[in-house]
mmCIF file of the N, C-alpha and C atoms, coordinates in Angstrom:
data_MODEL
# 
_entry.id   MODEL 
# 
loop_
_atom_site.group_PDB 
_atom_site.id 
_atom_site.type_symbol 
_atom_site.label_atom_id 
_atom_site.label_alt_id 
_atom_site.label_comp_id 
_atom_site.label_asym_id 
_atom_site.label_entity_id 
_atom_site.label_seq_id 
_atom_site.pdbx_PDB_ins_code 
_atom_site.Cartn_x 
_atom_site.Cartn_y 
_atom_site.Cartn_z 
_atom_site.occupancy 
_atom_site.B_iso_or_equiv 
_atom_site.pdbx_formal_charge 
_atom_site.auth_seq_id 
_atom_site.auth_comp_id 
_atom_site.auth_asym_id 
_atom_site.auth_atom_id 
_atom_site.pdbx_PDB_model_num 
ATOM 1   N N  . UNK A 1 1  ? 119.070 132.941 248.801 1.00 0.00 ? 1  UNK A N  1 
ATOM 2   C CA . UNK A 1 1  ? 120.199 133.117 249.698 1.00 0.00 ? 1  UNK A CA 1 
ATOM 3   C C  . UNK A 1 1  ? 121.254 133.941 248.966 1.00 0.00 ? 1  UNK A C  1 
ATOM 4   N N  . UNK A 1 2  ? 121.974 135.060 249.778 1.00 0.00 ? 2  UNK A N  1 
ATOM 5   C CA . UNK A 1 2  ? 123.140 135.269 248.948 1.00 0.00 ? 2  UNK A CA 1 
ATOM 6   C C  . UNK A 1 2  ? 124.353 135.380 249.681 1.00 0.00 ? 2  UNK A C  1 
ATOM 7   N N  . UNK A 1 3  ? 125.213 135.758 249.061 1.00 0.00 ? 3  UNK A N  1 
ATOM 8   C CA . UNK A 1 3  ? 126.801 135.278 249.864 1.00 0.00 ? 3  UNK A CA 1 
ATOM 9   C C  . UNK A 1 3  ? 126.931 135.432 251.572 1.00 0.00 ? 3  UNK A C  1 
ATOM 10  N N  . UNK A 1 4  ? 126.307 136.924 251.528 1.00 0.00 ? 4  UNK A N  1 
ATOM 11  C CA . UNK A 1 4  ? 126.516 137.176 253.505 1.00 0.00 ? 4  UNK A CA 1 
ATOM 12  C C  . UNK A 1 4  ? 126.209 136.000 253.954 1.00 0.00 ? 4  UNK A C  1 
ATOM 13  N N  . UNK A 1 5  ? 124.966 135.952 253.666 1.00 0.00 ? 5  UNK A N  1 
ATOM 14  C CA . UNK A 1 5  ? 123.987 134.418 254.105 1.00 0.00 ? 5  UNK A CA 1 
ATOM 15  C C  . UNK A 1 5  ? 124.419 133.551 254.179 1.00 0.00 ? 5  UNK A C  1 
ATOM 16  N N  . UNK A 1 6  ? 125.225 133.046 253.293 1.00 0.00 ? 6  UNK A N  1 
ATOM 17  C CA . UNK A 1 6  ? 125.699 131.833 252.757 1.00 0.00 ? 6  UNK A CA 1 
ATOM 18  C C  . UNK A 1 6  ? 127.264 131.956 254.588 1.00 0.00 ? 6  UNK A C  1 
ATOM 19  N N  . UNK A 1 7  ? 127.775 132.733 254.723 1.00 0.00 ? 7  UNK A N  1 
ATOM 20  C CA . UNK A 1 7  ? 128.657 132.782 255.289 1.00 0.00 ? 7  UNK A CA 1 
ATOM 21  C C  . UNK A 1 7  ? 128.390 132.728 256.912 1.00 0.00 ? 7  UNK A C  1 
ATOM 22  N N  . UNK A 1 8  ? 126.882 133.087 257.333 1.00 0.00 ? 8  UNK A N  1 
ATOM 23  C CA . UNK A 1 8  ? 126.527 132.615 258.549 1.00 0.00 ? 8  UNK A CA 1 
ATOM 24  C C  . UNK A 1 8  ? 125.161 131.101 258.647 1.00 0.00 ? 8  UNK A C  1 
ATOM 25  N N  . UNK A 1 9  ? 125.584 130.732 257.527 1.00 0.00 ? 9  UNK A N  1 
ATOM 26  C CA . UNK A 1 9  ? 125.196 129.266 257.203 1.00 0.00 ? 9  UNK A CA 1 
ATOM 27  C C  . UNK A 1 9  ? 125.889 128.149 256.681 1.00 0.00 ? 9  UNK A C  1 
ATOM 28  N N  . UNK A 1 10 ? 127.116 128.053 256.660 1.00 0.00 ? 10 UNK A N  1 
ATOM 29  C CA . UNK A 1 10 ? 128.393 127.632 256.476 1.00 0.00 ? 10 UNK A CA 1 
ATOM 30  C C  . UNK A 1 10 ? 127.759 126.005 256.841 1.00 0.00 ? 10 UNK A C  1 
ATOM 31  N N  . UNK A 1 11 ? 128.062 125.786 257.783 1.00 0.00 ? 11 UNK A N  1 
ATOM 32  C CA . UNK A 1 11 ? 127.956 124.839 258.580 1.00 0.00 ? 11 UNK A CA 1 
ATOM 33  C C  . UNK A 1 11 ? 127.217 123.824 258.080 1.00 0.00 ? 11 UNK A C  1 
ATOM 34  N N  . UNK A 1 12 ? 125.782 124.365 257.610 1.00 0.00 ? 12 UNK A N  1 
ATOM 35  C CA . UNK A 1 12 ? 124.476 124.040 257.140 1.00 0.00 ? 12 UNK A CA 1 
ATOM 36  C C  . UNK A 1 12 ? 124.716 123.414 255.386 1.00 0.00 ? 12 UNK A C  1 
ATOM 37  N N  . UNK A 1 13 ? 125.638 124.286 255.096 1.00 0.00 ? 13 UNK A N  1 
ATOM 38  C CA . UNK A 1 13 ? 125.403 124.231 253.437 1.00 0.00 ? 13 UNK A CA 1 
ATOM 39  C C  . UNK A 1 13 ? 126.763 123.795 252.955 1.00 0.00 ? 13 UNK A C  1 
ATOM 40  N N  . UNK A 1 14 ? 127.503 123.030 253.858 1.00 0.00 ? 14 UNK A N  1 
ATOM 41  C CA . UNK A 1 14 ? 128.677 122.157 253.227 1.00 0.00 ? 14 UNK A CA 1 
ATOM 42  C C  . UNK A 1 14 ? 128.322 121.125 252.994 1.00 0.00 ? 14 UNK A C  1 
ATOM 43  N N  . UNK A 1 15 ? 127.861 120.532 252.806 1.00 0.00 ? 15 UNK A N  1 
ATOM 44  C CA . UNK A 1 15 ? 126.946 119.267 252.837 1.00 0.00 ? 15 UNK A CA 1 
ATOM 45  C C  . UNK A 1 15 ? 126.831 119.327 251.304 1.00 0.00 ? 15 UNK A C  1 
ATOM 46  N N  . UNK A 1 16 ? 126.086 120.466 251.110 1.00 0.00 ? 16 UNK A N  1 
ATOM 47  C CA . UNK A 1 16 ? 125.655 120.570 249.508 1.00 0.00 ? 16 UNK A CA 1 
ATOM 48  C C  . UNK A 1 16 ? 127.077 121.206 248.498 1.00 0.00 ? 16 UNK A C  1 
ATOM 49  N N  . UNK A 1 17 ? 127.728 121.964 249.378 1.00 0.00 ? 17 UNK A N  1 
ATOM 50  C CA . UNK A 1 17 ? 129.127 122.327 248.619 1.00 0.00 ? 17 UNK A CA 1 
ATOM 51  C C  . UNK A 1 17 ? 130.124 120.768 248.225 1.00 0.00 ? 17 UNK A C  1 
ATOM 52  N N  . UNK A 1 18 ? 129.717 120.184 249.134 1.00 0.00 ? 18 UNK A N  1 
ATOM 53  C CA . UNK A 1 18 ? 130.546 119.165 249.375 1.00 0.00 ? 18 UNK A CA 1 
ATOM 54  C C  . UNK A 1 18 ? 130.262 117.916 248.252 1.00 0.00 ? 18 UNK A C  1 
ATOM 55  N N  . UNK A 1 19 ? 128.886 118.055 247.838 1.00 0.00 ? 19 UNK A N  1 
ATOM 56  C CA . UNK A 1 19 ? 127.809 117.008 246.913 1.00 0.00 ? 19 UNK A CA 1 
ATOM 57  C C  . UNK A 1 19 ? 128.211 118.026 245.585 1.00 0.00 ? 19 UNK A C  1 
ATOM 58  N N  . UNK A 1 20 ? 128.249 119.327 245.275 1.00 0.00 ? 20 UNK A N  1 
ATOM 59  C CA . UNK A 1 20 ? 128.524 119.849 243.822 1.00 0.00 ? 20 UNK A CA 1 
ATOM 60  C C  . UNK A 1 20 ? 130.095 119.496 243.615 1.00 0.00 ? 20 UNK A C  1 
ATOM 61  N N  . UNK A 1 21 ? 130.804 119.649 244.541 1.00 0.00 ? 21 UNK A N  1 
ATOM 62  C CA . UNK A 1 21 ? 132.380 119.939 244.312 1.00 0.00 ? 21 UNK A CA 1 
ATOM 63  C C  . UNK A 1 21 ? 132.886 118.675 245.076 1.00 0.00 ? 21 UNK A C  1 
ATOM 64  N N  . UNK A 1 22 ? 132.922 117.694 245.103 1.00 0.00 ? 22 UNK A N  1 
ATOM 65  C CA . UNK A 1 22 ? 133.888 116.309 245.415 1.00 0.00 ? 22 UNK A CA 1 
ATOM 66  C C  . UNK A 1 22 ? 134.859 116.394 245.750 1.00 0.00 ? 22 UNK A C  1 
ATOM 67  N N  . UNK A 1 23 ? 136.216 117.081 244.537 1.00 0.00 ? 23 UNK A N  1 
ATOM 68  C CA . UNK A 1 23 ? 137.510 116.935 245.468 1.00 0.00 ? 23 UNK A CA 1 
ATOM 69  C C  . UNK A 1 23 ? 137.702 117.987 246.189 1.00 0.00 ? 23 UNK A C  1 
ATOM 70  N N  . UNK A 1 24 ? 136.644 119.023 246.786 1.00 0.00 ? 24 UNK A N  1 
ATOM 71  C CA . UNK A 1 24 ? 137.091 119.863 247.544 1.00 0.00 ? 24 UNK A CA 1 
ATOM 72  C C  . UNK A 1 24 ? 137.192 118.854 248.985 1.00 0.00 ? 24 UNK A C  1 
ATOM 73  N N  . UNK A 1 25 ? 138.493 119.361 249.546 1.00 0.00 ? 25 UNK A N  1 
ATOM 74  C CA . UNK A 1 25 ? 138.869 118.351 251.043 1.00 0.00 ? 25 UNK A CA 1 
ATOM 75  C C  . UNK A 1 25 ? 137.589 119.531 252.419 1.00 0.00 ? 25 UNK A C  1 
ATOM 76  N N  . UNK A 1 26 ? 138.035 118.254 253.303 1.00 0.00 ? 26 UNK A N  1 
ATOM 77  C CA . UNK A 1 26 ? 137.154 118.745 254.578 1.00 0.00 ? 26 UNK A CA 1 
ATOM 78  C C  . UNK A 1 26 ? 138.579 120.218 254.872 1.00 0.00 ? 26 UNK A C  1 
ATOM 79  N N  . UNK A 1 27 ? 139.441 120.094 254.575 1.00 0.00 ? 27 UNK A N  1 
ATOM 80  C CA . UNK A 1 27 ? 140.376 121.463 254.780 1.00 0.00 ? 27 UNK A CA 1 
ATOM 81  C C  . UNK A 1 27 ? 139.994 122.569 254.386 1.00 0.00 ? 27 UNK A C  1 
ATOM 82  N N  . UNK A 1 28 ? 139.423 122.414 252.574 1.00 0.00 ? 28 UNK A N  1 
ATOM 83  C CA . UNK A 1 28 ? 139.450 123.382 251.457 1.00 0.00 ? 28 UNK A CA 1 
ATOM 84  C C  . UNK A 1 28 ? 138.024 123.937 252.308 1.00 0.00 ? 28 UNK A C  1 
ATOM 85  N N  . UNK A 1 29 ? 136.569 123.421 252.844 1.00 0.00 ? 29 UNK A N  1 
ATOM 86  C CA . UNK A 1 29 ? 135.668 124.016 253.452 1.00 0.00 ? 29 UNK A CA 1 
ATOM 87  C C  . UNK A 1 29 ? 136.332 124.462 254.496 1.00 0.00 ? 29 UNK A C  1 
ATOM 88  N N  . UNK A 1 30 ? 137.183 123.953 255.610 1.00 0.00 ? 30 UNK A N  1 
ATOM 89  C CA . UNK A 1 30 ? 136.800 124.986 257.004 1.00 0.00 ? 30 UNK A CA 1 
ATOM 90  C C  . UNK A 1 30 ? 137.655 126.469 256.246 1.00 0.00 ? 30 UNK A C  1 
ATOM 91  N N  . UNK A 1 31 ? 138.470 126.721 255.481 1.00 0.00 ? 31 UNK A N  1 
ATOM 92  C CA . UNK A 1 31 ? 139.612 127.772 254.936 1.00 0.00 ? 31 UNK A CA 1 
ATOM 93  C C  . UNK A 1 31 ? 138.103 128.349 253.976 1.00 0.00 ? 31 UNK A C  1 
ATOM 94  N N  . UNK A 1 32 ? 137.512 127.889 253.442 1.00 0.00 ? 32 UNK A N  1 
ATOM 95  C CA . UNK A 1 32 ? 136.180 128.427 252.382 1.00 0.00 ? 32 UNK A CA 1 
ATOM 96  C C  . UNK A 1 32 ? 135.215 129.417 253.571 1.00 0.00 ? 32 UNK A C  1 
ATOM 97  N N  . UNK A 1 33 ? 134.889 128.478 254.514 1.00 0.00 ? 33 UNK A N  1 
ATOM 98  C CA . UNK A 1 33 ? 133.935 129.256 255.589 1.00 0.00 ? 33 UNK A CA 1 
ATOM 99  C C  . UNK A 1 33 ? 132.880 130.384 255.054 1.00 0.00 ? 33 UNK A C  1 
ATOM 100 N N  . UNK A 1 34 ? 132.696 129.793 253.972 1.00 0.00 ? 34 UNK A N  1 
ATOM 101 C CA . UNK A 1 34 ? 131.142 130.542 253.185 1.00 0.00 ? 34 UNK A CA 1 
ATOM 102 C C  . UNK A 1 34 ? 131.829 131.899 252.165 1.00 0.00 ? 34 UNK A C  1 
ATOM 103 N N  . UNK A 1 35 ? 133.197 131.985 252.100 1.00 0.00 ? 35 UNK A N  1 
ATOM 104 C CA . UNK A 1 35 ? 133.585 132.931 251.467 1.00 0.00 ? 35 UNK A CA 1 
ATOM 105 C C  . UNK A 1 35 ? 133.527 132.952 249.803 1.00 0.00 ? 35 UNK A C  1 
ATOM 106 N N  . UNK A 1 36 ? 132.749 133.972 249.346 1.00 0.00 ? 36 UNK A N  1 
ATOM 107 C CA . UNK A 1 36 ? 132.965 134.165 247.710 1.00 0.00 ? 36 UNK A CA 1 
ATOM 108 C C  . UNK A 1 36 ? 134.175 133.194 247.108 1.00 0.00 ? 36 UNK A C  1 
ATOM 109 N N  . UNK A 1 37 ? 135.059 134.338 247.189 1.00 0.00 ? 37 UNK A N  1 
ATOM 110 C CA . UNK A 1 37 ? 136.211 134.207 246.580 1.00 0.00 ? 37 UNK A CA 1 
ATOM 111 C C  . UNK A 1 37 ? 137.400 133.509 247.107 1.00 0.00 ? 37 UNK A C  1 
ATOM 112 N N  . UNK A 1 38 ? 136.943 132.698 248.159 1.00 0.00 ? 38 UNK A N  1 
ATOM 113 C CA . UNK A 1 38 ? 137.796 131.666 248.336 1.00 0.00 ? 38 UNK A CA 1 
ATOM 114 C C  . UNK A 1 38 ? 137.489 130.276 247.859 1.00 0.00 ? 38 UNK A C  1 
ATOM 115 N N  . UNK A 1 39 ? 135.911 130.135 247.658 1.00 0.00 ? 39 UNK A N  1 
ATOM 116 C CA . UNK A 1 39 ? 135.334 128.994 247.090 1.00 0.00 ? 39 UNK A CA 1 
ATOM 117 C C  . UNK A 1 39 ? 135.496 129.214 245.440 1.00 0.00 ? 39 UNK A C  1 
ATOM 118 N N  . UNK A 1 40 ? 135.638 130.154 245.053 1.00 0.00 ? 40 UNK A N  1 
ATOM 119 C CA . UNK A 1 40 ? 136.549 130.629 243.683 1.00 0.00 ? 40 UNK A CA 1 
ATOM 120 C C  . UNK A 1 40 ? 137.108 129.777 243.339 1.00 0.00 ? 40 UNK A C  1 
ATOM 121 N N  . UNK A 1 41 ? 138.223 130.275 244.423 1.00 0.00 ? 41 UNK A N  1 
ATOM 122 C CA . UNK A 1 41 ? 139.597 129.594 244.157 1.00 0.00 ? 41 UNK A CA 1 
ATOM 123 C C  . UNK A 1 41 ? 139.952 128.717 243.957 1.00 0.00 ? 41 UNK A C  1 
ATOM 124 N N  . UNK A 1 42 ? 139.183 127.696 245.173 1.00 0.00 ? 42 UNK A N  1 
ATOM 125 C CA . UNK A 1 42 ? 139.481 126.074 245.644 1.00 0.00 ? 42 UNK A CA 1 
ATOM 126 C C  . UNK A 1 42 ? 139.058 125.367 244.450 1.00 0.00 ? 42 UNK A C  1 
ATOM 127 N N  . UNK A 1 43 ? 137.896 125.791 244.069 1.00 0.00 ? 43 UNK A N  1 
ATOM 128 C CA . UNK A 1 43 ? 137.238 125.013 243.153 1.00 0.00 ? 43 UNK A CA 1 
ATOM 129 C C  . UNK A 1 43 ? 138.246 125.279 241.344 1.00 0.00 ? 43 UNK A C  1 
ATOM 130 N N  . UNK A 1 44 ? 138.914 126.703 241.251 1.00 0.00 ? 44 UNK A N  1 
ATOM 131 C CA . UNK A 1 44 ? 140.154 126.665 240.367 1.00 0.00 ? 44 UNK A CA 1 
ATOM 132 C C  . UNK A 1 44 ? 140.821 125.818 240.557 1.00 0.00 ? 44 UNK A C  1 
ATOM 133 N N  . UNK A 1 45 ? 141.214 125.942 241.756 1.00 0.00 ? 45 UNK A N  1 
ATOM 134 C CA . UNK A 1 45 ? 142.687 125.086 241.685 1.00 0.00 ? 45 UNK A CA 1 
ATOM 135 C C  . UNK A 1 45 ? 142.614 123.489 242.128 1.00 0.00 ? 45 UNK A C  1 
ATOM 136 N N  . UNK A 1 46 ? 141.172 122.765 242.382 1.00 0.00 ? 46 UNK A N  1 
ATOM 137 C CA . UNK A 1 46 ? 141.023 121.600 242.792 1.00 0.00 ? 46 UNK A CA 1 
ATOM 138 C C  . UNK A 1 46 ? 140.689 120.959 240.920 1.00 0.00 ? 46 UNK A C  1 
ATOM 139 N N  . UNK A 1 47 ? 139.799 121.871 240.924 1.00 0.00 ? 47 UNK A N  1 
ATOM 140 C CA . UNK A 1 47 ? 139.509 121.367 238.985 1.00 0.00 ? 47 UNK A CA 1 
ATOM 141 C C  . UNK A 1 47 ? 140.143 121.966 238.144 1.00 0.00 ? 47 UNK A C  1 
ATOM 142 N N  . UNK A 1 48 ? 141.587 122.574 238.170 1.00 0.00 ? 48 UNK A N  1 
ATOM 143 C CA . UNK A 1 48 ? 142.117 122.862 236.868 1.00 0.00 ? 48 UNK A CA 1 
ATOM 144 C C  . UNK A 1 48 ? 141.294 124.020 236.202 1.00 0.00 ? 48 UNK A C  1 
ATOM 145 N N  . UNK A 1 49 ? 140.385 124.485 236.624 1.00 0.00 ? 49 UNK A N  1 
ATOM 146 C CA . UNK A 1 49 ? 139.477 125.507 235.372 1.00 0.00 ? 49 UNK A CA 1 
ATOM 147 C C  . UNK A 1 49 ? 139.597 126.882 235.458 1.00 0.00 ? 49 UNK A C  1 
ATOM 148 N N  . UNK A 1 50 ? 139.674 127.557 234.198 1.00 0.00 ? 50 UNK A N  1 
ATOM 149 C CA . UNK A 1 50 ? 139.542 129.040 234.854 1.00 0.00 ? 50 UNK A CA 1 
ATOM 150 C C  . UNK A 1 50 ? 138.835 129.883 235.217 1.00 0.00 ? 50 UNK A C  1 
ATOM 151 N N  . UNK A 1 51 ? 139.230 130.817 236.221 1.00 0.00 ? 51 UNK A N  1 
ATOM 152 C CA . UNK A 1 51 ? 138.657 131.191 237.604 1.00 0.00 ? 51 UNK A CA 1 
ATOM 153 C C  . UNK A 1 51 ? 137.456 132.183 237.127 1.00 0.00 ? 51 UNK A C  1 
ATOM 154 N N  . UNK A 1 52 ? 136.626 132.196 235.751 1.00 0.00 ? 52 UNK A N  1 
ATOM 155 C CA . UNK A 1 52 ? 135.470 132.428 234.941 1.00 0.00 ? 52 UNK A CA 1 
ATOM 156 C C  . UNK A 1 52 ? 134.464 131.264 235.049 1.00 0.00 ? 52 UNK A C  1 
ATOM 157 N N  . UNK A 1 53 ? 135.329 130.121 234.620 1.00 0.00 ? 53 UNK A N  1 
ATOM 158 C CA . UNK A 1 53 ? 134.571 128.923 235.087 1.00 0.00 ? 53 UNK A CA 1 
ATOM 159 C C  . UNK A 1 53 ? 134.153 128.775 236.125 1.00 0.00 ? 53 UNK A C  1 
ATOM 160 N N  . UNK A 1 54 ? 135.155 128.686 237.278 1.00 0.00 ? 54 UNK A N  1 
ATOM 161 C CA . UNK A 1 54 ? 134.680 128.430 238.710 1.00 0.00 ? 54 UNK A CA 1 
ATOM 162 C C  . UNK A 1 54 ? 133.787 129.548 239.124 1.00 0.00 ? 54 UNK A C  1 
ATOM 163 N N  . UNK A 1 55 ? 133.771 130.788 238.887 1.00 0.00 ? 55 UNK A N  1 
ATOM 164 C CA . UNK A 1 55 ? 132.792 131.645 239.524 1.00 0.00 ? 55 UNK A CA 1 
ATOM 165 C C  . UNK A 1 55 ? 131.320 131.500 238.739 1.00 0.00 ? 55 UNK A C  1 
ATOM 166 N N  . UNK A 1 56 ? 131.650 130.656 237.393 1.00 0.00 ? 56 UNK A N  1 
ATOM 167 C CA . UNK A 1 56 ? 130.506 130.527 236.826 1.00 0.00 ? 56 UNK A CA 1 
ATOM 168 C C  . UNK A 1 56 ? 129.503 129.503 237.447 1.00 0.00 ? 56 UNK A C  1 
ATOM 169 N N  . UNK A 1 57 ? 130.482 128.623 237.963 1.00 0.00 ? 57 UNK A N  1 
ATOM 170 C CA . UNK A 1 57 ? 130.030 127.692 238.545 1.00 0.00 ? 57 UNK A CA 1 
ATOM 171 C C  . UNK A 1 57 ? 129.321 128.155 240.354 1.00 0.00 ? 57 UNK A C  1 
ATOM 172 N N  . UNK A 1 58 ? 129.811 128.837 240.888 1.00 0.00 ? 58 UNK A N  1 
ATOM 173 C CA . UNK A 1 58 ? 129.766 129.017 242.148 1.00 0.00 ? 58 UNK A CA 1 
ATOM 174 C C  . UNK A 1 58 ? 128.356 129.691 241.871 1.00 0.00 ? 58 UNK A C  1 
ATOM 175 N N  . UNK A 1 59 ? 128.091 130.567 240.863 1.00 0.00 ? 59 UNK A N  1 
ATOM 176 C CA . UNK A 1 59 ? 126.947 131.304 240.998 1.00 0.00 ? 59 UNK A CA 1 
ATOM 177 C C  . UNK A 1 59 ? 125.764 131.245 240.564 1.00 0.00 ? 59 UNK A C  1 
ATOM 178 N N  . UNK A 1 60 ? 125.907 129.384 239.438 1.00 0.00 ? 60 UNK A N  1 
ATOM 179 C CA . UNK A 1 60 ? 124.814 128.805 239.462 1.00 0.00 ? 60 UNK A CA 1 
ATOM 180 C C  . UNK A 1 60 ? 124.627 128.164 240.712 1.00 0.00 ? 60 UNK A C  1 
ATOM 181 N N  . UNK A 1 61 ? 125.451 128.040 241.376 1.00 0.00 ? 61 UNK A N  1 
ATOM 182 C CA . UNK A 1 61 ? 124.867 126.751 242.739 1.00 0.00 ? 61 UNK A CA 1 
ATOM 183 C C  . UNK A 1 61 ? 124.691 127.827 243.884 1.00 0.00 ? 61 UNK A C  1 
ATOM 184 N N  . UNK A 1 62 ? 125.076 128.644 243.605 1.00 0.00 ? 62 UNK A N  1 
ATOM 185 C CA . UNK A 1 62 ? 124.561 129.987 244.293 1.00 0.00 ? 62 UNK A CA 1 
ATOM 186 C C  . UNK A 1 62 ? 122.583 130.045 244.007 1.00 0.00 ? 62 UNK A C  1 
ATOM 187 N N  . UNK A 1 63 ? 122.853 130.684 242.990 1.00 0.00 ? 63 UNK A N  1 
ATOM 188 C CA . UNK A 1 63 ? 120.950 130.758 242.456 1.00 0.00 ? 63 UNK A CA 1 
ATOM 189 C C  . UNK A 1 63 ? 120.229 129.070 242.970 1.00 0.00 ? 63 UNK A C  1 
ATOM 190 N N  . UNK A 1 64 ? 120.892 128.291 242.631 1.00 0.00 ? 64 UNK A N  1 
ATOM 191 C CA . UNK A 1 64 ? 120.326 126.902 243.137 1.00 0.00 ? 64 UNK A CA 1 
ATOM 192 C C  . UNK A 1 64 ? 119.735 126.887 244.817 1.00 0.00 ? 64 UNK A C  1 
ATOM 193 N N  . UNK A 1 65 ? 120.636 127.488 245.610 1.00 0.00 ? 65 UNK A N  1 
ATOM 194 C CA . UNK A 1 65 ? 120.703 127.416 246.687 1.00 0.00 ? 65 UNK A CA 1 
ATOM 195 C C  . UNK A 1 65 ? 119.337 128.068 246.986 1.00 0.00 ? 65 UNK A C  1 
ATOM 196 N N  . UNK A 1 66 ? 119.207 129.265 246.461 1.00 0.00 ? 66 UNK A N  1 
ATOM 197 C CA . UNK A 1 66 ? 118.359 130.391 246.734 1.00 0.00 ? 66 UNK A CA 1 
ATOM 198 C C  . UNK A 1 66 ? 116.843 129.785 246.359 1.00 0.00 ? 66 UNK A C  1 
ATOM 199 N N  . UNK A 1 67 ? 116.486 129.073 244.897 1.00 0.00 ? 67 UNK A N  1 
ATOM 200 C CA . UNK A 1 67 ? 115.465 128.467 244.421 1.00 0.00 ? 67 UNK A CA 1 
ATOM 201 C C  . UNK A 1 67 ? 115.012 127.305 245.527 1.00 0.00 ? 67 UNK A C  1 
ATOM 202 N N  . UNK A 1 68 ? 116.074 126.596 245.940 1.00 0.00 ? 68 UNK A N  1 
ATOM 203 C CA . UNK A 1 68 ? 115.701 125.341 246.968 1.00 0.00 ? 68 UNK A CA 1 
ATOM 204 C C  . UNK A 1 68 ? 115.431 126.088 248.345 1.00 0.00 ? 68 UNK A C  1 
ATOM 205 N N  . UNK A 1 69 ? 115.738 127.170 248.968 1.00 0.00 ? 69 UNK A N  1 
ATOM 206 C CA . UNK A 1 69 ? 115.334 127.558 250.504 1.00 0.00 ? 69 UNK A CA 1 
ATOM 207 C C  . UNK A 1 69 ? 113.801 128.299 249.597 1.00 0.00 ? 69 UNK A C  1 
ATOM 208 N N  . UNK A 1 70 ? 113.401 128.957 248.664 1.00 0.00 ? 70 UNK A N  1 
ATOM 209 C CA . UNK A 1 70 ? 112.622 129.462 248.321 1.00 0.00 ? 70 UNK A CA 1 
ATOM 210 C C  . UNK A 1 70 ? 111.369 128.131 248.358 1.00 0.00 ? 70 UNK A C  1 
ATOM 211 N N  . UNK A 1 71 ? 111.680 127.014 248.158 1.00 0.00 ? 71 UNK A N  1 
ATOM 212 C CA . UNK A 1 71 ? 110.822 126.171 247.573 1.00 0.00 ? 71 UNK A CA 1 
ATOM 213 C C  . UNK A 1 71 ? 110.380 125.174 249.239 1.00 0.00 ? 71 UNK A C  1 
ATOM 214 N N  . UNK A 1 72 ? 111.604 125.553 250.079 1.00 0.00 ? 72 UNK A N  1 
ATOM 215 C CA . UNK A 1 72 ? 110.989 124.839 251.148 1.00 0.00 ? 72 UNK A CA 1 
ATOM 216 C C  . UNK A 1 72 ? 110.328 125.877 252.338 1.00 0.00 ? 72 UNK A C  1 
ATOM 217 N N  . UNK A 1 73 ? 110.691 127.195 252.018 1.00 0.00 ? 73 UNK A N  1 
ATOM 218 C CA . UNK A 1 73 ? 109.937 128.305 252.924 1.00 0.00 ? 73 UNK A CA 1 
ATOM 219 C C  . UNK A 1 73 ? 108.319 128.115 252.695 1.00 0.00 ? 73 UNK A C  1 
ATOM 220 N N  . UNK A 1 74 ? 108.594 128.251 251.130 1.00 0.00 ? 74 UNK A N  1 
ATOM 221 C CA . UNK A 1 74 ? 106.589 127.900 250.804 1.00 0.00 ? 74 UNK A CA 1 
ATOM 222 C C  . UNK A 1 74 ? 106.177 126.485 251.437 1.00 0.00 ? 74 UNK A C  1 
ATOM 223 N N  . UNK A 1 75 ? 106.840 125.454 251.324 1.00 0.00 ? 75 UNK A N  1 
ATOM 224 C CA . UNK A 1 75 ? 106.381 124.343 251.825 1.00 0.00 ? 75 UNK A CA 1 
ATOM 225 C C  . UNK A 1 75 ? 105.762 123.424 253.220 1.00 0.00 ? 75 UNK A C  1 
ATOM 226 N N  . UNK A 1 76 ? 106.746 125.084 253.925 1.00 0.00 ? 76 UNK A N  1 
ATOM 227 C CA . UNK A 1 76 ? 106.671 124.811 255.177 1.00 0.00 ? 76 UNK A CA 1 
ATOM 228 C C  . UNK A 1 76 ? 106.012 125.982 256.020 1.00 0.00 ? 76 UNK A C  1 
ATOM 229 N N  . UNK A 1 77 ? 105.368 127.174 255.026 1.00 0.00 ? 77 UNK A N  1 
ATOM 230 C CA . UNK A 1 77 ? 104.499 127.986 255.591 1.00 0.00 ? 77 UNK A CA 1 
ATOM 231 C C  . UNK A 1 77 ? 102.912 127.893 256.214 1.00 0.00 ? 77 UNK A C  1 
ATOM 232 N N  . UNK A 1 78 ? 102.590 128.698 257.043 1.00 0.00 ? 78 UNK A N  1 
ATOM 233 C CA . UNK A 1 78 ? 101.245 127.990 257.066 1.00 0.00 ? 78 UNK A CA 1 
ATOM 234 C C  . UNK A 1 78 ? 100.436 128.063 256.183 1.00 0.00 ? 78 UNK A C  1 
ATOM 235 N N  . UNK A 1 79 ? 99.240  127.556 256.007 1.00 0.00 ? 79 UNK A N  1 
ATOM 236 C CA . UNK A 1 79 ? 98.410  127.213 254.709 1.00 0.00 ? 79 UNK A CA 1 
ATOM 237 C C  . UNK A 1 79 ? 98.066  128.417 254.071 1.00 0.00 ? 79 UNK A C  1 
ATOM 238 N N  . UNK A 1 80 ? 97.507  129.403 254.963 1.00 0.00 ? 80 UNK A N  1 
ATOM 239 C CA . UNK A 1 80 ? 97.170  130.615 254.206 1.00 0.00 ? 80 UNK A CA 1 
ATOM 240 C C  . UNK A 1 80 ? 98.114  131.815 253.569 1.00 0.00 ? 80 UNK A C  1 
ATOM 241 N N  . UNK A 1 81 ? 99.761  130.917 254.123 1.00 0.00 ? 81 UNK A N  1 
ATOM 242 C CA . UNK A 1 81 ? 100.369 131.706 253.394 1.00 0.00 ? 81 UNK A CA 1 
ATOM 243 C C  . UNK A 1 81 ? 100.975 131.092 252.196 1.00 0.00 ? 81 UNK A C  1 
ATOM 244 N N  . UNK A 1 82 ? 100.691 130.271 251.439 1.00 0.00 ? 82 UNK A N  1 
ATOM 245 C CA . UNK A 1 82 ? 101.377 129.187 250.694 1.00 0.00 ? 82 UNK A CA 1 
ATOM 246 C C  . UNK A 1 82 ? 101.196 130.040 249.245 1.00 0.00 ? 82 UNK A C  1 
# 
């Protein structure tokens, strides 16, 4: 998955934003709405860290994201395409 993606799947993948990042509020997602650099931010200014950290962070759970839809596309393909 990558960011565009991530931004017309919003909906879908707060759930998991919501399970990495805790004190982000149900506010800090609808204002995030799948955006890069607003989930940057929130996650700066909710954890104190700098905004190297937080993008460091955003773009492992970024690649995470991408490995887990990768792992359930195969899972759920038909047999001969597995």
């Amino acid at each position: 998955m990558n960011w565009d993606r991530l931004e017309g799947n919003w909906k879908q993948v707060k759930g998991s934003v919501r399970e990495k990042w805790g004190k982000l509020t149900d506010n800090d997602l609808e204002q995030i709405a799948g955006n890069k650099d607003k989930l940057v931010g929130r996650i700066q200014e909710r954890y104190g860290i700098a905004k190297d950290a937080a993008q460091q962070q955003a773009d492992e759970w970024m690649r995470a994201q991408g490995s887990e839809q990768k792992h359930h596309d195969r899972e759920h393909a038909p047999a001969g395409q597995r």
